[in-house]
N, C-alpha and C positions, 0 to 999 in steps of 0.2 A: 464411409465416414458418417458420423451420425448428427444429426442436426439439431436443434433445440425446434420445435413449435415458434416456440418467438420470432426465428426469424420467417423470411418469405420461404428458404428452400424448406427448412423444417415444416412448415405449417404444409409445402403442397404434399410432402413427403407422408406427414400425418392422415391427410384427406386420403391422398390413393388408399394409404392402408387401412384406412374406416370403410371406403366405399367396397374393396376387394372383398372384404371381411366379411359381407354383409350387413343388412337392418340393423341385429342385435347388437352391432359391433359397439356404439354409440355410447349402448346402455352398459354393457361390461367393459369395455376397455380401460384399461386405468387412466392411462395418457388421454385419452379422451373424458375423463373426466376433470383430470388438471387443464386440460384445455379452456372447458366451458367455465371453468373455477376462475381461470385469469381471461376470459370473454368480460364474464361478470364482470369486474373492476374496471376494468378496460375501459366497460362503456357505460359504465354509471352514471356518469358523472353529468354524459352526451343526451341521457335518458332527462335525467333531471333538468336538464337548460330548456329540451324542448317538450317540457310538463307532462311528461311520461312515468310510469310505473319504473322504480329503479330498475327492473331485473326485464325491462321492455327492450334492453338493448340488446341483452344476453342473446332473447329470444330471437330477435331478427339477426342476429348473425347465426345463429340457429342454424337458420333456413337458408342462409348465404352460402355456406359450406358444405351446404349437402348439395347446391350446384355444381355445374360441371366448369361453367365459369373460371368462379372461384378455383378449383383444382388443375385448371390450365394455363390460369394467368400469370403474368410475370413477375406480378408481386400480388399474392390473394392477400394479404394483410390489406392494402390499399383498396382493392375490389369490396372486401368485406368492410371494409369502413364506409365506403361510399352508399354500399349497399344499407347499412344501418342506419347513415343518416336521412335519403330517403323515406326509411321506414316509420322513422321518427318524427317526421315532417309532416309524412301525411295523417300521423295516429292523433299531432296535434292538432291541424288541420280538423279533424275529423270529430275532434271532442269539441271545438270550436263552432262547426257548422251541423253538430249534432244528425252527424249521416253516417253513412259506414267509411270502415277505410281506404275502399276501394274508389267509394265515391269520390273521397277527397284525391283524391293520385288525378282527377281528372282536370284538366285545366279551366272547363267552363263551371265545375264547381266550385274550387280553390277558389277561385280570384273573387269569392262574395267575403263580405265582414264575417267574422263574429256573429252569431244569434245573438240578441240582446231585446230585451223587456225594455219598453217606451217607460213603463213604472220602475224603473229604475234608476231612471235621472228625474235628476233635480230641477231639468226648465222648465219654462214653463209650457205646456205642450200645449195650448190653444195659438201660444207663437209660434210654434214648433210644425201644427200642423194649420194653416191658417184656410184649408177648405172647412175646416169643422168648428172654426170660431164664426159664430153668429151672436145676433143681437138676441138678446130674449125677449117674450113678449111683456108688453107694457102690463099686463094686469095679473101677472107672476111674482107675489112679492118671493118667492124663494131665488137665491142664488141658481143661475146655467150649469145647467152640468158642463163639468168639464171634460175636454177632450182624453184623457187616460180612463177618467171615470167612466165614458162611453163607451171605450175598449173593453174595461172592466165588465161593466154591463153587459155586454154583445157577448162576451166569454160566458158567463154566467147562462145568459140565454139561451146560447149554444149548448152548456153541459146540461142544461136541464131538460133539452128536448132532446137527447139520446149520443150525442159528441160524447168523445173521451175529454175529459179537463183539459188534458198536455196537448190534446190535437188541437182544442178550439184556443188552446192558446198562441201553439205554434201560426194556425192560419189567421188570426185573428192580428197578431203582435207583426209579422211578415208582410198583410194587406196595407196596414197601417203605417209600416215605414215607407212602403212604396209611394205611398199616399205623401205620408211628409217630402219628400224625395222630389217628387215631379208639382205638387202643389195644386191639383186637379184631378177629383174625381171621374171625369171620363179619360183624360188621359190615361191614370193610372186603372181603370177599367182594362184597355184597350192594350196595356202593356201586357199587363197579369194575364190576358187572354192564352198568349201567345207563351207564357213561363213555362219551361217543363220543369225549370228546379223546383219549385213549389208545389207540384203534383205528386215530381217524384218524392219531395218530405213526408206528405199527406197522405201519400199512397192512394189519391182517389183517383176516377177518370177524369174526360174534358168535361162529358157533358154533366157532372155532378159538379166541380169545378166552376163553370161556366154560370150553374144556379148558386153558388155561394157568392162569389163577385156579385150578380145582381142584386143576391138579398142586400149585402154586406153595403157595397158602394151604390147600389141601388141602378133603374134598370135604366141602360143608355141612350134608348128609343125618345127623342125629343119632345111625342106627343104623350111623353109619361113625367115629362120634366118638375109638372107640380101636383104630380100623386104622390102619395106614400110611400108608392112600388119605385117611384122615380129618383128619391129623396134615399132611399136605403136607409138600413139598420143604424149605421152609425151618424148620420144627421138627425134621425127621429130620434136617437138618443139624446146627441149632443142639445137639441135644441127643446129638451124638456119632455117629450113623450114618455110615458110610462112603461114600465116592463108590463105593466099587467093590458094595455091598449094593445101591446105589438103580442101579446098572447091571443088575444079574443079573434086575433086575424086570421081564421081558419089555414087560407091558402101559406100565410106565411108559417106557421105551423108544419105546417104539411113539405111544404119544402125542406125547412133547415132536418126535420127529422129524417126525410127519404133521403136525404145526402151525407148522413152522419155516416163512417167508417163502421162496418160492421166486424167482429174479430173473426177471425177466419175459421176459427170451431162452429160459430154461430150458422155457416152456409151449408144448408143440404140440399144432398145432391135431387 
């Protein structure tokens, strides 16, 4: 007796004869192309709720049915759904936290927000991050810089001593929320130490890592507390310093560029 695809017996019925058939079976099969034809529609719609490529669901049942799974189970219709919307879950996941997909399937990545740019709201972010609001000095008749504008600045900084733009932004926007978060530059030092998800965004090691938090948040060592090295990039920003003063600083120079990501053409052997 012959089964429709649609239902559970049909659909496992189809599978064995695709997988018997062999590879090409897939590609010539007619049934198998009515198949993928009503996949598509299927899961359109499942694609679209979780801000995926229409034809993103198709594909993950794709891959569903050429398991063995699927071709064993008691009802592959069900297996193959479940399995899609996993797939979709973490593709949204994944364009959310700007990593791959596999990343996102992982639980200690998942469960972070959304990537999102501090200049893109609307508050006011010297409330927002109140380690980088400070008084200005008294014989400064220009407005403090504000704390985004410091971000901004330190981005800047960053892409012009040899960062990519989109890296010094990611590390730069990432440091800065941690920063708003805990409300203290060495705490959030001392958290970021210890982050692997942020390495693994950046794709740097620890100890390039390790010199960026110090530029950045500046360095933890107490008896640096009221150097320049102590204060970090984004206070001598916030509190009026110049880009061209935090240039003339040889050493700090010297660091942000020896820790910029180099692209992986760039390294010979």
């Amino acid at each position: 007796m012959s089964y429709s695809f649609t239902t559970p017996k049909g659909l496992r019925r189809l599978l064995v004869r695709l997988r018997v058939s062999g590879p090409l079976a897939w590609e010539t099969d007619p049934e198998a192309s009515d198949l993928m034809r009503f996949t598509a529609r299927k899961y359109e719609a499942l694609a679209v709720k979780h801000r995926c490529d229409s034809s993103a669901g198709a594909a993950a049942a794709f891959e569903a049915m050429r398991t063995y799974a699927v071709r064993s189970a008691i009802d592959p219709w069900a297996v193959v759904t479940q399995a899609v919307k996993v797939s979709l879950i973490a593709e949204e996941r994944a364009a959310g936290l700007m990593c791959s997909v596999d990343q996102a399937r992982r639980p200690e990545i998942s469960r972070h927000h959304d990537v999102r740019r501090f200049c893109d709201t609307e508050a006011d972010l010297p409330n927002f991050l109140p380690s980088l609001a400070v008084e200005p000095f008294k014989a400064v008749e220009t407005p403090p810089t504000r704390a985004f504008e410091a971000v901004e600045m330190a981005i800047d900084l960053f892409t012009a001593l040899g960062w990519p733009h989109d890296t010094a932004t990611c590390a730069l926007d990432y440091i800065a929320s941690r920063l708003a978060e805990s409300g203290s530059r060495s705490k959030t030092h001392a958290a970021l130490r210890r982050d692997h998800t942020a390495r693994a965004l950046l794709d740097i090691d620890q100890d390039a890592w390790s010199t960026v938090l110090r530029i950045i948040l500046g360095n933890p060592n107490p008896d640096e507390a009221c150097t320049s090295d102590g204060h970090g990039v984004l206070l001598r920003l916030a509190i009026g310093h110049p880009v061209t003063e935090l240039l003339d600083d040889d050493l700090l120079v010297f660091d942000i560029s020896s820790t910029a990501p180099r692209p992986a053409g760039l390294i010979h052997a």
